[in-house]
C-alpha positions as CSV (number, residue, x, y, z in Angstrom):
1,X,2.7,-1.1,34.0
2,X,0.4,1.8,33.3
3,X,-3.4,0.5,31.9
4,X,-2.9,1.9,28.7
5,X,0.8,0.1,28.4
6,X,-1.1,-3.2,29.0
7,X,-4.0,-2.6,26.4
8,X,-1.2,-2.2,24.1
9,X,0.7,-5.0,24.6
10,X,-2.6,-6.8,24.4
11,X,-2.9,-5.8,20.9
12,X,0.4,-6.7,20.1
13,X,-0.1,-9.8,21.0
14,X,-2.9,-10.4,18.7
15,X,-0.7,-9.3,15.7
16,X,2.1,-12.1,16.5
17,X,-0.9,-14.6,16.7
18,X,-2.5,-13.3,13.5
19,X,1.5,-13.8,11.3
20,X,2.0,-16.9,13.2
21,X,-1.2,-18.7,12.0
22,X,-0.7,-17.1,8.7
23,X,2.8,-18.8,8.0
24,X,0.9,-21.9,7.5
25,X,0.6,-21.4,3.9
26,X,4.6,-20.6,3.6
27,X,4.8,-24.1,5.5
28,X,2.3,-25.9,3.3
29,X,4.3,-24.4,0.4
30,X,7.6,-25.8,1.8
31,X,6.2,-28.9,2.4
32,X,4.8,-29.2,-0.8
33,X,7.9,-28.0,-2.7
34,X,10.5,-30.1,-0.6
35,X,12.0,-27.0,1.5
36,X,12.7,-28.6,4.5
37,X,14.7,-26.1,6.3
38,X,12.3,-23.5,5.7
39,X,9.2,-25.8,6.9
40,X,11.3,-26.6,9.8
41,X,12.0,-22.7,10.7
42,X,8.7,-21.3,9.9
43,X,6.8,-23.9,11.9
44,X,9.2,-22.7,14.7
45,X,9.3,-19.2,14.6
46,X,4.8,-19.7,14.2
47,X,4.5,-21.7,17.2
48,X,6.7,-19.1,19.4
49,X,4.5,-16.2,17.9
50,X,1.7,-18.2,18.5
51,X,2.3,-18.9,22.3
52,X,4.1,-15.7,22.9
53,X,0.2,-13.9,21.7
54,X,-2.0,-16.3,24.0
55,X,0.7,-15.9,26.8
56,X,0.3,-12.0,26.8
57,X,-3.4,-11.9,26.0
58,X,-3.8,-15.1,29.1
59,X,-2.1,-12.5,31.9
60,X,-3.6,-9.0,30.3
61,X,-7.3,-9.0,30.4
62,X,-9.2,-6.4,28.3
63,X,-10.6,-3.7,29.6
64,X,-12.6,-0.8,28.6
65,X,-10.5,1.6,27.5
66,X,-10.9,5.2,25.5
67,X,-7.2,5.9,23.8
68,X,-6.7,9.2,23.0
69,X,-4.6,10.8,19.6
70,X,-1.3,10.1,21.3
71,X,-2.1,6.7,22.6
72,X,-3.4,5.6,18.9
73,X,-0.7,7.1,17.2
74,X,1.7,5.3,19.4
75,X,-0.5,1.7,18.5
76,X,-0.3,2.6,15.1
77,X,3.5,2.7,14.9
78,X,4.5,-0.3,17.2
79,X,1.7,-2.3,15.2
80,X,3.5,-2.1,11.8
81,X,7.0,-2.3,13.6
82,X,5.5,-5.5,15.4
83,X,4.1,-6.9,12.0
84,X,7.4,-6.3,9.9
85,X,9.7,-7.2,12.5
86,X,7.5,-10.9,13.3
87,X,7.5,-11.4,9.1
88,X,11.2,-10.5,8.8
89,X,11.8,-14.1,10.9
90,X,11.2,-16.9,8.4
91,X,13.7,-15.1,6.2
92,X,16.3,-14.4,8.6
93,X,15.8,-18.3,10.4
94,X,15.4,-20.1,6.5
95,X,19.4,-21.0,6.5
96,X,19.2,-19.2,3.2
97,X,22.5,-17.2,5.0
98,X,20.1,-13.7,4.5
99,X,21.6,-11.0,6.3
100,X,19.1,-9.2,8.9
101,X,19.2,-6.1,7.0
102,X,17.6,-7.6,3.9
103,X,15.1,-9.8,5.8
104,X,13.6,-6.3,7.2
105,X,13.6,-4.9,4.0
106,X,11.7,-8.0,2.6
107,X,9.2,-8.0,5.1
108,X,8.9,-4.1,5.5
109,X,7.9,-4.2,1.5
110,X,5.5,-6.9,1.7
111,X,3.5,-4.7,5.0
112,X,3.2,-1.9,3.3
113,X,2.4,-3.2,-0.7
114,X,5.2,-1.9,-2.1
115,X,6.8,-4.9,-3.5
116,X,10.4,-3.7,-4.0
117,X,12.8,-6.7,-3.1
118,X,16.9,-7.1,-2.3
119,X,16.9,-11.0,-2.5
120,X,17.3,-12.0,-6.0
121,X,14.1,-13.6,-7.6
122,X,16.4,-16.8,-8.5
123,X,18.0,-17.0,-4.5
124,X,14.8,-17.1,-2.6
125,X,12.7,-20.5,-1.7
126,X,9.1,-20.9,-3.1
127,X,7.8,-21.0,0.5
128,X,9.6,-17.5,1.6
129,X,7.7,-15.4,-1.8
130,X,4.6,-17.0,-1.1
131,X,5.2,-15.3,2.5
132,X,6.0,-11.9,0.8
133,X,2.6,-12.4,-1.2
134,X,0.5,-13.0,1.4
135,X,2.1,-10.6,3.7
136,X,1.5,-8.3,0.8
137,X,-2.3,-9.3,1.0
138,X,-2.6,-8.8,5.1
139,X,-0.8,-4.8,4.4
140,X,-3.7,-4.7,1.5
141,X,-6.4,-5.6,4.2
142,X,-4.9,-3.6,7.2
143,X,-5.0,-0.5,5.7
144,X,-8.3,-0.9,4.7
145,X,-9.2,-1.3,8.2
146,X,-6.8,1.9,9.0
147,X,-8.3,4.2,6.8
148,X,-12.1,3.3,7.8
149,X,-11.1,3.7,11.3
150,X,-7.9,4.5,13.2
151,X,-7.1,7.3,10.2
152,X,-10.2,8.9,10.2
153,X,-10.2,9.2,14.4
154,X,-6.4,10.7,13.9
155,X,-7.6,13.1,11.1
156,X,-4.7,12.1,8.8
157,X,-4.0,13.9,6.1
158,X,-7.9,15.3,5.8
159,X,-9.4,11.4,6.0
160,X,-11.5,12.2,8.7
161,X,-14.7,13.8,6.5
162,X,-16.5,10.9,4.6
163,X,-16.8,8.6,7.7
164,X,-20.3,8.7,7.5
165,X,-20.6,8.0,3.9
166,X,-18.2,4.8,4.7
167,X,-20.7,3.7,8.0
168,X,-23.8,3.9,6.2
169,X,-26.7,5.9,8.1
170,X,-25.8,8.8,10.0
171,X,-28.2,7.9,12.2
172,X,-26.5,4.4,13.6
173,X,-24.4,3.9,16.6
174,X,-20.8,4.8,15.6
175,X,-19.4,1.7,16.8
176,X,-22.4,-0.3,15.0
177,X,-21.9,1.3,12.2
178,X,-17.8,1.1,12.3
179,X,-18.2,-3.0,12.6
180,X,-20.3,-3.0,9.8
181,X,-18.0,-1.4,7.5
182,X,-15.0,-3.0,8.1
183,X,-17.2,-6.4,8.0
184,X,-18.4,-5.2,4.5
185,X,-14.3,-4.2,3.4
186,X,-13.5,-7.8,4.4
187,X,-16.5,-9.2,2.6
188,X,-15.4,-7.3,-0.6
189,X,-11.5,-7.9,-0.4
190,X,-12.4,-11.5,0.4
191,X,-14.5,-11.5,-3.0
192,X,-11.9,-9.6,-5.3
193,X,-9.2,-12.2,-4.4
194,X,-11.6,-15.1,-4.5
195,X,-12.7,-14.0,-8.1
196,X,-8.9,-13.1,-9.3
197,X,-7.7,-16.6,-8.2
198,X,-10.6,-18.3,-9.9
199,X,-9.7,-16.3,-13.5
200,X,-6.2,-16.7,-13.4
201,X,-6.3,-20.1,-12.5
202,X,-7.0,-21.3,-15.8
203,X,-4.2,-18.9,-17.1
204,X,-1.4,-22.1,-18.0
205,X,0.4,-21.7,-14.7
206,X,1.1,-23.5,-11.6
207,X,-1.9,-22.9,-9.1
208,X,1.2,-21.5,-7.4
209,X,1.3,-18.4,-9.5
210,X,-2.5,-18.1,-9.6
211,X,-2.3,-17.9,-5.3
212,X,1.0,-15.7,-5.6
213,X,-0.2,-13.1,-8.3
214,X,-3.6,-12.9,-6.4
215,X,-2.0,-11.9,-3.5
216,X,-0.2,-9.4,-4.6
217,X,-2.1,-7.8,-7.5
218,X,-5.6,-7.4,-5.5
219,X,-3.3,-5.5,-2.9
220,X,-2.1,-3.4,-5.6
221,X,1.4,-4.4,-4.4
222,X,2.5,-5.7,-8.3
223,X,4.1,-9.7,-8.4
224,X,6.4,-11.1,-6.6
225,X,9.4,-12.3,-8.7
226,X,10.6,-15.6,-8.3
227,X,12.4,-18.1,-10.6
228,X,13.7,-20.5,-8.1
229,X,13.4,-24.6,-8.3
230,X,13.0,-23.8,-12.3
231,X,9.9,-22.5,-11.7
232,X,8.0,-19.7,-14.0
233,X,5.1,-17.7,-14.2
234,X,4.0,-17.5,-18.1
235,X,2.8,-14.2,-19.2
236,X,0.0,-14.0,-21.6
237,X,-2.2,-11.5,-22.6
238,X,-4.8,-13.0,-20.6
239,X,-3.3,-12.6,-17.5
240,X,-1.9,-9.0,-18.1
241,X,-5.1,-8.2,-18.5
242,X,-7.0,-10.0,-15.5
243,X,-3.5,-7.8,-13.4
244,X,-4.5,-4.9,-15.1
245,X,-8.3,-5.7,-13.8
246,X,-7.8,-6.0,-10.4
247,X,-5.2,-3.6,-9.8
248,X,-7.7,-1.5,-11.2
249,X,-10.6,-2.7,-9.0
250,X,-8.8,-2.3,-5.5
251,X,-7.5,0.9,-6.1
252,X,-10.9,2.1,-6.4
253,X,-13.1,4.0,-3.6
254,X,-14.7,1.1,-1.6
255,X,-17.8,3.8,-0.8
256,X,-18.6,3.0,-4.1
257,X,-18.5,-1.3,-3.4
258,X,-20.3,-0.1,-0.3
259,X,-23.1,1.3,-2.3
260,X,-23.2,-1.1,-4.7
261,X,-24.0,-3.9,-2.3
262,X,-26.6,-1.4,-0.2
263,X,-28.3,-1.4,-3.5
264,X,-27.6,2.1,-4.3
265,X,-26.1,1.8,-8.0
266,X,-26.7,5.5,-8.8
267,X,-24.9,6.8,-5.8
268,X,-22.2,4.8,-6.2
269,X,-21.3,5.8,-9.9
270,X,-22.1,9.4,-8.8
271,X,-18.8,9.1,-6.3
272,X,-16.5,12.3,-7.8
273,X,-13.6,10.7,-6.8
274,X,-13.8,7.6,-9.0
275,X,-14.7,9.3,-12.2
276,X,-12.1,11.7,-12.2
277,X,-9.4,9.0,-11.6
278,X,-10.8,7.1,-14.4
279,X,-10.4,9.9,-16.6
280,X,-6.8,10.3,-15.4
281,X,-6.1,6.7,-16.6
282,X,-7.9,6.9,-19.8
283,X,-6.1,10.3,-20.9
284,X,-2.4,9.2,-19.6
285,X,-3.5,5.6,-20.7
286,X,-3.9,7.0,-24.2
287,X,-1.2,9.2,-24.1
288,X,1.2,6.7,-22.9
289,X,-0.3,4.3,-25.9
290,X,-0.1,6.6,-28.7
291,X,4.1,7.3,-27.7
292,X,4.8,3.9,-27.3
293,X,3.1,3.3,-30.7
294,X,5.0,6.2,-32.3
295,X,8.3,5.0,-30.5
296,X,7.9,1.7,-31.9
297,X,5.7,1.3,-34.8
298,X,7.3,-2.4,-35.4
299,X,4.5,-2.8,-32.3
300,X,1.1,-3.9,-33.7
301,X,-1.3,-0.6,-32.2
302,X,-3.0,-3.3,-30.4
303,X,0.2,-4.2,-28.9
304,X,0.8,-0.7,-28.2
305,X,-2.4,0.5,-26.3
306,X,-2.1,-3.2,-24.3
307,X,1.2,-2.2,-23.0
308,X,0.2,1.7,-22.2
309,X,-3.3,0.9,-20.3
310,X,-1.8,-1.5,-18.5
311,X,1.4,0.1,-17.2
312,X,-0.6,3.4,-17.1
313,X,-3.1,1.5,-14.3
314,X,0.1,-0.5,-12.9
315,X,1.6,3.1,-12.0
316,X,-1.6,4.8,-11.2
317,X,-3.0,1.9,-8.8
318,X,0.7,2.2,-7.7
319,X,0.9,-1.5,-8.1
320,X,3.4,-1.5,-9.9
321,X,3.6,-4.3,-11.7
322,X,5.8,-4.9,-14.7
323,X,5.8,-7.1,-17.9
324,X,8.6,-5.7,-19.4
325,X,11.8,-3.7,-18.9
326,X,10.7,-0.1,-19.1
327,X,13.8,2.0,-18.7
328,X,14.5,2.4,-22.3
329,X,10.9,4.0,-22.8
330,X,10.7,7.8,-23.7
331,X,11.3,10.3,-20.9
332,X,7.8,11.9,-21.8
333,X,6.2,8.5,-20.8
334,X,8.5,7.8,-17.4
335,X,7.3,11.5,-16.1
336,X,3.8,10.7,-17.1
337,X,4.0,7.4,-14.7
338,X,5.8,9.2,-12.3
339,X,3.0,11.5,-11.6
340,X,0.6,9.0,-11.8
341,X,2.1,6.9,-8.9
342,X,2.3,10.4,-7.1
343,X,-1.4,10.9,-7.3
344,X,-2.4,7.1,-6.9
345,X,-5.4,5.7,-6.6
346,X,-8.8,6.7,-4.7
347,X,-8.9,7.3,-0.8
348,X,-10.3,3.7,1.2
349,X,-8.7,1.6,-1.6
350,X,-5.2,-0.6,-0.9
351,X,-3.5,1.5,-3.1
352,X,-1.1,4.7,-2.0
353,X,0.4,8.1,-3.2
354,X,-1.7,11.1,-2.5
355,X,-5.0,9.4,-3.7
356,X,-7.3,11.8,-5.8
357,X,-9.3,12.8,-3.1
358,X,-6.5,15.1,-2.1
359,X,-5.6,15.8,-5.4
360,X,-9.3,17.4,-5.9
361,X,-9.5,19.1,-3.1
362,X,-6.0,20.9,-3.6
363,X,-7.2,21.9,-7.3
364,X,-10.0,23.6,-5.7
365,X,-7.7,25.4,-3.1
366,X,-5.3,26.5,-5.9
367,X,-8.5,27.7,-8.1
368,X,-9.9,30.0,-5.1
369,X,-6.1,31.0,-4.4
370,X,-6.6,32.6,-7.7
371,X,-9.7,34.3,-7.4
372,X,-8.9,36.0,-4.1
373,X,-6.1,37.6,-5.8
374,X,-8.4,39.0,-8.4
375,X,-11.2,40.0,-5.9
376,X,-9.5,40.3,-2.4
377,X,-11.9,40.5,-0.4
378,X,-14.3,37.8,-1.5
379,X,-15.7,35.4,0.9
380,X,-15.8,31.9,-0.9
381,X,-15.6,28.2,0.6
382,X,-14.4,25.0,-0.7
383,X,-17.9,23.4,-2.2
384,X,-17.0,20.0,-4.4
385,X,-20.9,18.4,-5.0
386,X,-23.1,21.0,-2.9
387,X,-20.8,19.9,0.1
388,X,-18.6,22.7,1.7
389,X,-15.2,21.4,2.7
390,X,-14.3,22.5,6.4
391,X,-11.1,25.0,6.5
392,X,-9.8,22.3,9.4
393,X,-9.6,19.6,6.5
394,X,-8.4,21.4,3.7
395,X,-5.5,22.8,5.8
396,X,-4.3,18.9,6.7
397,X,-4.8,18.0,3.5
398,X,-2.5,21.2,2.5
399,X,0.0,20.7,5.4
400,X,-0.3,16.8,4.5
401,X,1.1,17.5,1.1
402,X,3.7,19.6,1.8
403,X,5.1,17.1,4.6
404,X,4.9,14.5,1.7
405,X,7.2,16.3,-0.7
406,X,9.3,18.1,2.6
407,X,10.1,13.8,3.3
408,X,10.9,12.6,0.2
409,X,13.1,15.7,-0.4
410,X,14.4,15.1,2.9
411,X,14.7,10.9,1.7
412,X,17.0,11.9,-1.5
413,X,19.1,14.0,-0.2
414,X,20.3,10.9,2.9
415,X,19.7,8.5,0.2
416,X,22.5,10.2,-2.7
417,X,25.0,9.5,-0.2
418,X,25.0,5.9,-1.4
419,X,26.4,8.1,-5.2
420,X,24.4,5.4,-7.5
421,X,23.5,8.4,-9.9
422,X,21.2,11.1,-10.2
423,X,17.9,9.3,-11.9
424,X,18.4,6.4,-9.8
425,X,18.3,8.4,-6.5
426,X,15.6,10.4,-7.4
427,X,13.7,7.5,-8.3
428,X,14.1,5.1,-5.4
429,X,12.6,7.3,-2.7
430,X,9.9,8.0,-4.9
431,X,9.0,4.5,-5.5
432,X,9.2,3.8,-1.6
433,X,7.3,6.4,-0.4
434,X,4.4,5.9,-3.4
435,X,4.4,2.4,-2.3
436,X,5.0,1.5,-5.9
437,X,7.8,-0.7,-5.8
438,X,9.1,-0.1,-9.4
439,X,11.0,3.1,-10.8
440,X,14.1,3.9,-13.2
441,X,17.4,4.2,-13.6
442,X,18.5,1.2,-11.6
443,X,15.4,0.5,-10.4
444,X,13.3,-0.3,-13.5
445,X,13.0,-4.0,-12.8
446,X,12.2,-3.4,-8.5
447,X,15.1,-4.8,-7.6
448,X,16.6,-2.2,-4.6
449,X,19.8,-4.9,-4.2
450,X,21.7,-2.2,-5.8
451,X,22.0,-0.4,-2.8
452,X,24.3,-0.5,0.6
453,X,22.9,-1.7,3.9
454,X,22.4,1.9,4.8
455,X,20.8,2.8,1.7
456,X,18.2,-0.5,1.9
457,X,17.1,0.0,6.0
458,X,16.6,4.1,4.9
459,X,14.4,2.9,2.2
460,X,12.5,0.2,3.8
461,X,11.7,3.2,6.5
462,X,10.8,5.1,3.9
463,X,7.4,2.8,2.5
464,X,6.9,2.4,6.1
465,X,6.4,6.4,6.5
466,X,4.3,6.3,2.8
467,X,2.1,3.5,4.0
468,X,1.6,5.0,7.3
469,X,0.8,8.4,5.5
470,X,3.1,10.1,6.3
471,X,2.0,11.8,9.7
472,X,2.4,8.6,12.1
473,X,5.7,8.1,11.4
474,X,7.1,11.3,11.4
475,X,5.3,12.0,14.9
476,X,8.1,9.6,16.1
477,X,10.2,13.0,16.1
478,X,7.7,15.5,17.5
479,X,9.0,16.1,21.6
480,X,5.9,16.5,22.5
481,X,5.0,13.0,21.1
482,X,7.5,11.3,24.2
483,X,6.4,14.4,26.3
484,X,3.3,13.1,27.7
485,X,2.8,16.3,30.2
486,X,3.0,18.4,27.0
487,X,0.1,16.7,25.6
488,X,-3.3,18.4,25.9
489,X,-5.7,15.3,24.3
């Protein structure tokens, strides 16, 4: 076994010890709730992870080791295959009678915060949507820790400028600084869920609910329905609004947390990025409130502009979360969210879709796209803020954009051949490659049961690619990928 092939492994291993301690909670849960079978199973498949990590790491001892694009790439992929296929066990072992299919689909959603589910909210144990949460909360975390570093080394989809911003001092050691963020993005997550389970805790429900709706709303992955042992969440005003608060907060640029605790206030509420997604959610928001008020005028207009700020930040955050059914609403409003969970949120937040970072940058591509067909020959760069965007970055964010729509194009056409209707198929793909988890049609409430086996594995593929931005997952299929003598890194 090659050096590199044993480095890997290596880090494997430390992802199956990582799930494997984290199914405590599930089995605490279990305990707690009486579901003995599932404590049983989950303790099992924990202490097998467990030992099958300190096995690999005991016999491969690290070594200093510089990967190159290929080699990262390649830990990328097998890292979020090793971390869905190690969560998909407690569901596939519970006794429950799941078939495998839906287990990966579970798990696949919960990695990568999309939140879409095939296992009725009524059939699956307390322990098991804990499990989904918190899963949901480590796919929050990781891609935090992706986008600060692995991302911006691979140059996906134009992430790579910024880095210094995100390390602090340009002057730092790169790996100093590099440890220090993602310490600082694990103090700040840490904080977010800390404060989210402390408001909702005295919300009426179950300390249950407060962990499970913290979970998955600081992640922007939406809630995790479950009904089962006659067990519900209550849904108050209060709590809307604390979902609406912290699907609001993660989704935002952590530069700007960043600055904020380097005691650099002005800076931080300088950040482009950040204002111009709030504005996006305050105009839709507004937009969406006034329709809804229009629609439905037996709805007080507090009522209204409730519902339409917090669906509007649900989509935009690509959360996803939903109080209500929302497939009746007015075809007006369901483009509006649409578009909003295709822009998402702000680049280095939890949240998905093409994040408005992109989104500014394209605008200014498009804008000189027009000026040098009035005046051909001018000369003009990319400046956003006195900063000159390199041609190398606004070409992969350009090329990123157009692979984004080329795959979900791609995604609808393998996915109509399950024939569940027009809206419905255009919706689903879009939902699992936003990471949003909720569309129409069919879809309005999350639930993806609806679909065949084929349909479900395509899909849960799918939020893998979306989480993954796109670029790792589709250089599965590159040749030169598996041709290692082609590759020139």
């Amino acid at each position: 076994m090659t050096l590199i092939k044993k480095q890997l492994l290596r880090m494997l291993s430390l992802i199956s010890i990582i799930e494997g301690v984290s199914m405590s909670l599930p089995m605490i849960v279990a305990l707690k709730y009486e579901e003995t079978r599932v404590f049983f199973s989950t303790m099992m498949i924990a202490a097998i992870s467990v030992g099958i990590g300190l096995l690999i790491r005991g016999f491969v001892k690290p070594q200093p080791l510089k990967f190159k694009s290929r080699d990262a790439f390649l830990y990328l992929i097998l890292s979020m295959f090793t971390a869905v296929f190690v969560a998909s066990l407690p569901y596939f072992f519970s006794g429950e009678g799941y078939n495998y299919i839906d287990c990966w689909f579970e798990a696949a959603s919960g990695w990568t915060t999309t939140n879409a589910y095939v296992i009725p909210s009524d059939d699956i144990p307390l322990s098991l949507a804990m499990w989904k949460s918190e899963t949901c909360w480590m796919g929050g975390l990781v891609i935090i820790f992706l986008t600060i570093s692995l991302f911006q080394k691979l140059g996906i989809g134009g992430q790579k400028s910024m880095s210094y911003e995100i390390s602090g001092s340009e002057g730092e050691p790169v790996n100093q600084r590099l440890s220090h963020s993602l310490r600082m993005a694990v103090e700040i997550y840490g904080i977010l869920t800390v404060l989210e389970f402390l408001m909702l805790l005295p919300s009426g429900n179950d300390p249950y609910f407060a962990l499970l709706d913290t979970f998955s709303t600081v992640s922007t992955s939406g809630m995790v329905d479950v009904s089962a042992g006659g067990m519900s969440r209550v849904l108050t005003p209060y709590t809307e609004f604390v979902f609406t608060v912290f699907s609001f907060l993660s989704s935002i640029n952590f530069i700007v947390y960043f600055m904020l605790l380097r005691g650099k206030p002005k800076a931080a509420f300088r950040n482009l990025e950040v204002r111009i997604y709030i504005v996006i959610i305050l105009v839709s928001g507004l937009l969406v409130s006034m329709i809804l008020a229009w629609q439905d005028p037996q709805h007080s207009v507090l009522a209204s502009f409730g519902n339409g700020f917090m669906i509007t930040v649900s989509f935009a955050s690509t959360s996803g979360f939903k109080t209500e059914i929302i497939g009746a609403w007015p075809s007006f409003v369901k483009t509006l969210l649409m578009f909003l969970c295709l822009i998402g949120g702000c680049g280095f937040s939890t949240s998905s879709g093409i994040k408005v970072q992109r989104l500014v940058v394209l605008f200014f591509i498009v804008s000189r796209g027009f000026l040098k067909r009035i005046h051909p020959h001018m000369v003009k760069p990319i400046v956003i803020r006195n900063r000159t965007v390199s041609a190398e970055r606004a070409a992969s964010i350009t090329s990123y954009t157009l692979l984004f729509f080329a795959f979900y194009i791609l995604s609808t056409v393998l996915l109509s051949l399950d024939d569940l209707g027009l809206e419905t198929t255009l919706a689903a793909p879009w939902a699992a490659i936003t990471n949003t988890g909720m569309g129409f049609g069919a879809i309005n409430t999350g639930f993806f049961g609806i679909f065949s086996h084929y349909g479900r594995l395509l899909l849960s593929f799918v939020m893998i690619a979306g989480r993954l931005d796109i670029y790792a997952f589709m250089v599965l299929f590159s040749r030169s990928f598996w041709d290692a003598n082609r590759v020139t890194d």
